[in-house]
N, C-alpha and C positions, 0 to 999 in steps of 0.2 A: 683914292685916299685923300681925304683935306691935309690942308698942312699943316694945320694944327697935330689933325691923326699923325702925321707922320714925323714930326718932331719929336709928338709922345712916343711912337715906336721907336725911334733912335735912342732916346733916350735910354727908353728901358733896356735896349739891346749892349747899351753902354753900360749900365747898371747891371746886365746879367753879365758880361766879359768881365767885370771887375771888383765884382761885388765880395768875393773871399782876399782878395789880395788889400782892401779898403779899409782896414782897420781890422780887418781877421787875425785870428791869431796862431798858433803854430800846435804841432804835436811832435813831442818827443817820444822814447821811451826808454825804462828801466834795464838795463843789461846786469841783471842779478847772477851769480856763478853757485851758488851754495848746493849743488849738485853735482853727483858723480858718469852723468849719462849725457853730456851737453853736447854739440859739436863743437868741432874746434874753431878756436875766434875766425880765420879766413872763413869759415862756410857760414858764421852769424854773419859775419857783414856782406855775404852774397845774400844771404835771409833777407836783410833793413835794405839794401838796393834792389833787389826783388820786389819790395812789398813799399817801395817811396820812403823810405824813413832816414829822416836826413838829420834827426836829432837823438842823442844816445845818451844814456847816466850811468857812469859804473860807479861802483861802491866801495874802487881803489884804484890806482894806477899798473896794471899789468901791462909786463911788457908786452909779451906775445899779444894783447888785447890792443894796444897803442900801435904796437907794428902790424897789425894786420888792416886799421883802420888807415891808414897812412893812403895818398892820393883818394881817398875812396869817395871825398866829397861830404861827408856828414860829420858833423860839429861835435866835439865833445865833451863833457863834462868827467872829470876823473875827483877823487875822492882823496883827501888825506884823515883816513881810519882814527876814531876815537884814541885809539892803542897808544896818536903819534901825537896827542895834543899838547900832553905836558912838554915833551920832549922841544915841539916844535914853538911854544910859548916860552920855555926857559933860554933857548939859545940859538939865535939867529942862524951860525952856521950850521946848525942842522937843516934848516929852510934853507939854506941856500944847496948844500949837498941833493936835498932832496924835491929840490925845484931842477935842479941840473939834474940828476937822475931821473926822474920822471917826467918832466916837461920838455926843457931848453932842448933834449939830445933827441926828442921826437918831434919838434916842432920845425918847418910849418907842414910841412909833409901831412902831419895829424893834424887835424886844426881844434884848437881849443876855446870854448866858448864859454869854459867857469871851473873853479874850485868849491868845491865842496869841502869846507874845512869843520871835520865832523860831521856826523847826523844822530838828532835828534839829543845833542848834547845833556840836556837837561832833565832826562830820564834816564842817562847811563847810567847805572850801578853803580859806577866807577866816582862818581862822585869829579868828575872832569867839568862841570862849569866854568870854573873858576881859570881856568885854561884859556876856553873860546879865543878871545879878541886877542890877548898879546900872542897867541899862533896866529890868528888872520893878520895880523899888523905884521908879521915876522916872515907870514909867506906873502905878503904882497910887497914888500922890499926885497924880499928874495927877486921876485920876478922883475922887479925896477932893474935891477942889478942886469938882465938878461934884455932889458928892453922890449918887456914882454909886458901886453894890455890886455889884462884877464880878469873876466869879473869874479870875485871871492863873495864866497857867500854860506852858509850853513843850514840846512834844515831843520824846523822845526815842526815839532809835533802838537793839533791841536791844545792837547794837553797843556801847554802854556797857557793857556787862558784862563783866568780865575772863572768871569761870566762869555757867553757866545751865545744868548736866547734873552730877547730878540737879537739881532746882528748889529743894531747901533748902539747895546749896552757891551759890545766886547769890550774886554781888559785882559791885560797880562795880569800872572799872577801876582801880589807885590811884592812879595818875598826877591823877587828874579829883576823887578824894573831898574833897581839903579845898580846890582852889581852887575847884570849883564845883560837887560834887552835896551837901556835907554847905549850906553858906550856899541853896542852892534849896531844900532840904528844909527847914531852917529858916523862909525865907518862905512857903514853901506852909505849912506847919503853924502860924505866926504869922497867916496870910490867913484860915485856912480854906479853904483850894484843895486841888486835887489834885493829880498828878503825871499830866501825857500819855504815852502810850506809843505807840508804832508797832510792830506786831507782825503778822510776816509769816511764820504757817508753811508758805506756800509756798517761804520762800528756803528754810528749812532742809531739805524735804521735796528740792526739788531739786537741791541740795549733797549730799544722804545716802542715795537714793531707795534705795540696796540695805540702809540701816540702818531706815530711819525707814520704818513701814508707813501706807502711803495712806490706810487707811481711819480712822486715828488722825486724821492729818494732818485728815481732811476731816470729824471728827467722826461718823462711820460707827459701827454697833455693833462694837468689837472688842476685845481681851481685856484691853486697858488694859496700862498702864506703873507699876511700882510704885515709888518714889522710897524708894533705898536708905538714904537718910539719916533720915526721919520716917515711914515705911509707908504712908505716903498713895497711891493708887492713882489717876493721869489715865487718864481715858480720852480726853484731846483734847491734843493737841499745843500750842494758844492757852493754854489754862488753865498746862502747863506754862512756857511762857514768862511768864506774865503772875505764878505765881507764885515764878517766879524771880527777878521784878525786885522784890517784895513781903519773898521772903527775904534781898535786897540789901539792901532801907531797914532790915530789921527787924536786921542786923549792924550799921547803923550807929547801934538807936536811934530807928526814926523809924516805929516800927508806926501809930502814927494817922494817917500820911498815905495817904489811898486813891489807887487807879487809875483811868483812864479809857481806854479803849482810843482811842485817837486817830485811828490806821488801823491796819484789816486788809483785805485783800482776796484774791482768787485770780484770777488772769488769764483770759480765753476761747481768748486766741490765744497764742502763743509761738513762737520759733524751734525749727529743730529738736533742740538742743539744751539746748532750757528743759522738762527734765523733769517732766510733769506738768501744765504747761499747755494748756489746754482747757474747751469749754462746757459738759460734761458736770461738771468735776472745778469750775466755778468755781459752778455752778449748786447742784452739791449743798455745797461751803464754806462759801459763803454763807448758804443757806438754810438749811442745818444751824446755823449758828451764828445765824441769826436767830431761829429755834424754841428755841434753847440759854437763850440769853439773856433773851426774851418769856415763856418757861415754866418756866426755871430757877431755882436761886440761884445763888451765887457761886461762885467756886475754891475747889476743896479746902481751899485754905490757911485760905481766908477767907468762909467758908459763909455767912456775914451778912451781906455786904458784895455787893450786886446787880451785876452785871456790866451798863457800860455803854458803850457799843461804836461809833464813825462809823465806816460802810463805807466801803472806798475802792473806786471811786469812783462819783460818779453817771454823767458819759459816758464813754467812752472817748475820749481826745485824740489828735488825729492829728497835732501838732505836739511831740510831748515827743520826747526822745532816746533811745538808749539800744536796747534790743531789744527787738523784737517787741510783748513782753508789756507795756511801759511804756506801750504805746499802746491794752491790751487790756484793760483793768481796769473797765471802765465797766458798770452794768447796764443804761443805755440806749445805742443808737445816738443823734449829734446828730438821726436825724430823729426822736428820741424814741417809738420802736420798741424794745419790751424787747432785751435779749441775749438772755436766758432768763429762766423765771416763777420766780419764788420769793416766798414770804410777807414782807409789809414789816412789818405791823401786828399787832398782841395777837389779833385777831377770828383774821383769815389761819392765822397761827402755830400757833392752838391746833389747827387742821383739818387745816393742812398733813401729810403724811407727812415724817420726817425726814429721809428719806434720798430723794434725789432720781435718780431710778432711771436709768443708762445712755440707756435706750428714749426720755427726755423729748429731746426736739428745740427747739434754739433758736427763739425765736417770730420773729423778723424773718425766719431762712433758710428756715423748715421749711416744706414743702408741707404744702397744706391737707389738715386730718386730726386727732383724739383719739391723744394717745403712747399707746401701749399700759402698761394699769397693771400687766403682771407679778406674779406672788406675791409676798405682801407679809405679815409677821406682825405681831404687837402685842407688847412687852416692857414691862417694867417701867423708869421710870429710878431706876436707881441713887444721884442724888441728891435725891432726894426725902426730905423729912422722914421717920419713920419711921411718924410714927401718921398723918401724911395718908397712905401708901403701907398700914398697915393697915383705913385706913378705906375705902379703895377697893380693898378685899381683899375686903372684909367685904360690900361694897357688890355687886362683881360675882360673891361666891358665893353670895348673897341675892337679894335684887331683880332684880339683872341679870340671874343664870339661867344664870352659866356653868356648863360640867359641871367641878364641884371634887373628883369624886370620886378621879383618880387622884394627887392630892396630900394624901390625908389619911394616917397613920400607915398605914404595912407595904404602901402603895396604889406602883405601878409607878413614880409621879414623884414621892414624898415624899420624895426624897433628890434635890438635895443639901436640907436642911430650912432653909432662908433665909428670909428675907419678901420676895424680891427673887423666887427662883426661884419662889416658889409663885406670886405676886402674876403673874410674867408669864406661867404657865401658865395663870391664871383668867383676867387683861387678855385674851390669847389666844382664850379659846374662846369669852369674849362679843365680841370683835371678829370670828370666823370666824363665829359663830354670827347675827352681823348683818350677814354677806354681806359684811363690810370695807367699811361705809360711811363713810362721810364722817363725821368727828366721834366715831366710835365706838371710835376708840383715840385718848382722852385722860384719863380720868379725875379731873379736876382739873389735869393739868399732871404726874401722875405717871407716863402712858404714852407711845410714841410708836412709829410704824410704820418694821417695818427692812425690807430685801428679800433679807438672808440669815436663811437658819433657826436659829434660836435655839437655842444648844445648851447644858443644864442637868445635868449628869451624864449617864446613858443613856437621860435622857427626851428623847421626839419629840413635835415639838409640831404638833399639828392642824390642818391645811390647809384645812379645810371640813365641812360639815354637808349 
């Protein structure tokens, strides 16, 4: 080995040990209760350390759920319920009772990593807007009082957006921007907090299903969506909405406030009218977005800024309203039996394949049996820094052994001449060339396996050795 080669191999080996922890970004998930069949909080949180899950959202402060999480190591986020907004906006010492009852008397034992103060305010019934911020001003003196440093923050539901198509025409709605989203952005950005988001491309996938392509929707390889206003090019559906709500604050002046995905999820079941729902379509959303995220950077918009994400949800609830799919959103059954397999953790993620192939069968129904793993190719991602996607260019026409020669100048695949198309021509033939094993299309976090063929001008990309 020259030493050049071998400085490239270091390198890369450096760039594959560190590559998810380097601006990657986190996975949480939703601890929803609306069911009569769950186990009890001590055996969910043997579940979430079971399965790496070291970030958690309830959608209130129970106690039995706060005491059972106590030493257990995973962060959590608790909830002060619509119910309590007026209450907690008109009168401090209510925030304070109810910061010392729910927080201070579990803390640090449970570790707290945010308030949720409301969700999705500006769609309750209840007509509770007008509430939001003098409650989050009210519980974050509460917790001053206790010498407690907890980000406060509120979910919101796309649905605040007047426009979100393209992503650099997002706005809030205007009715909402000066009584309550410009004063929230000002306390988040005063706090140091962020902005929650709830973001659900499966509503809009099944609202548009003859506009909006699945495999976008589900973070699948496919030829991307280019945003006619900035040039930027999604290729996922979540990233456009997330930076539409991004291009919202950024109209109003409020670029330093970041985002936190609050919920997203994809349903297993649905009516037959809920297009697109199913285990196959929730399996690979999911999972795809958990590899996006673990091996990722950020949204286009915001390349620096790590995407981080609470699935919704952990069970499926048999008591919530609504159709089908409201009660279908869980990755576990209550008898805590997967839905379906998908990677939770940075280890998982980097192994996983990204696209989660038709052939995979839910683990609780499926008869016993290996899913068939179908033809499966290696690509390049696209967002990937440009000199870590050179150096594992470099890596796998050296070291690695792929055959590079139809990608060199006047050679059959040197057009289109990208560092995208060559890089997943090379990624390719060291992943064919090692039989598609396990591990063998990542590169650092710059590759990842699809189950359609890869198509780069009129080059054909290699199926085996």
């Amino acid at each position: 080995m020259t030493m050049a080669a071998s400085l490239v191999f270091s390198l890369f080996l450096f760039l594959l040990s560190f590559s998810a922890s380097s601006g990657a970004g986190s996975i949480g998930i939703n601890y929803g209760r609306v069911a009569n069949d769950l186990p009890p909080p001590a055996k969910v949180v043997q579940l979430l350390k079971a399965n790496g899950i070291t970030r958690v959202k309830l959608y209130d402060a129970d106690s039995d759920v706060l005491t059972a999480l106590a030493n257990s190591g995973i962060q959590v986020v608790v909830a002060l319920p619509n119910e309590l907004l007026s209450s907690a906006a008109a009168d401090q010492s209510f925030t304070d009772q109810w910061v010392q009852a729910n927080i201070s008397r579990y803390h640090p034992a449970t570790q707290f990593e945010a308030i949720a103060v409301g969700n999705e305010v500006f769609v309750d019934p209840n007509n509770t807007t007008r509430f939001l911020v003098p409650a989050m001003k009210n519980v974050q003196a509460s917790l001053a009082k206790h010498n407690l440093d907890i980000k406060i923050s509120s979910p919101i539901a796309l649905s605040a957006l007047q426009s979100s198509y393209p992503p650099s025409s997002g706005a809030f709605k205007s009715e909402l921007i000066e009584p309550v989203i410009k004063p929230m952005l000002d306390f988040l950005r005063q706090s140091g907090s962020y902005l929650m988001v709830n973001a659900y491309p499966f509503f809009a996938y099944e609202a548009n299903s003859n506009t909006v392509s699945l495999d976008y929707a589900l973070f699948k390889q496919n030829p991307g969506v280019v945003d006619s206003g900035n040039g930027l090019r999604y290729m996922s559906l979540l990233e456009a909405q997330i930076d539409a709500v991004y291009a919202a604050m950024s109209a109003l002046q409020y670029d330093d406030v970041k985002i936190v995905v609050s919920e997203t999820g994809w349903p297993s079941q649905g009516d037959s009218n809920e297009v697109g729902a199913g285990v196959d379509n929730a399996a690979s959303y999911n999972g795809n977005l958990v590899r996006r995220v673990l091996t990722g950077s950020g949204t286009p918009l915001r390349q620096k800024d790590p995407l981080n994400v609470f699935l919704f949800a952990l069970f499926n609830e048999n008591q919530k309203s609504g159709p089908t799919s409201e009660r279908n959103y869980g990755l576990f059954y209550p008898s805590e039996q997967k839905v379906y397999n998908i990677p939770l953790t940075e280890a998982d993620a980097s192994k996983a394949p990204s696209n989660v192939s038709k052939s995979q069968t839910p683990v609780a129904k499926a008869p016993a049996g290996t899913p068939s793993q179908g033809q499966t190719w290696c690509v390049a991602n696209s967002r990937s820094a440009e000199a870590k996607l050179q150096t594992a260019l470099d890596y796998a026409c050296g070291e690695g052994g792929a055959d590079c020669r139809p990608i060199q100048p006047g050679a059959t695949c040197y057009n289109p001449n990208t560092l995208e198309a060559h890089a997943s021509y090379a990624f390719n033939s060291y992943y064919q060339k090692k039989s598609r094993g396990t591990g063998t299309c990542d590169f650092g976090g710059t590759a990842y396996v699809v189950t359609q063929p890869p198509k780069f001008g009129n080059c054909d990309f290699p199926t085996g050795y």
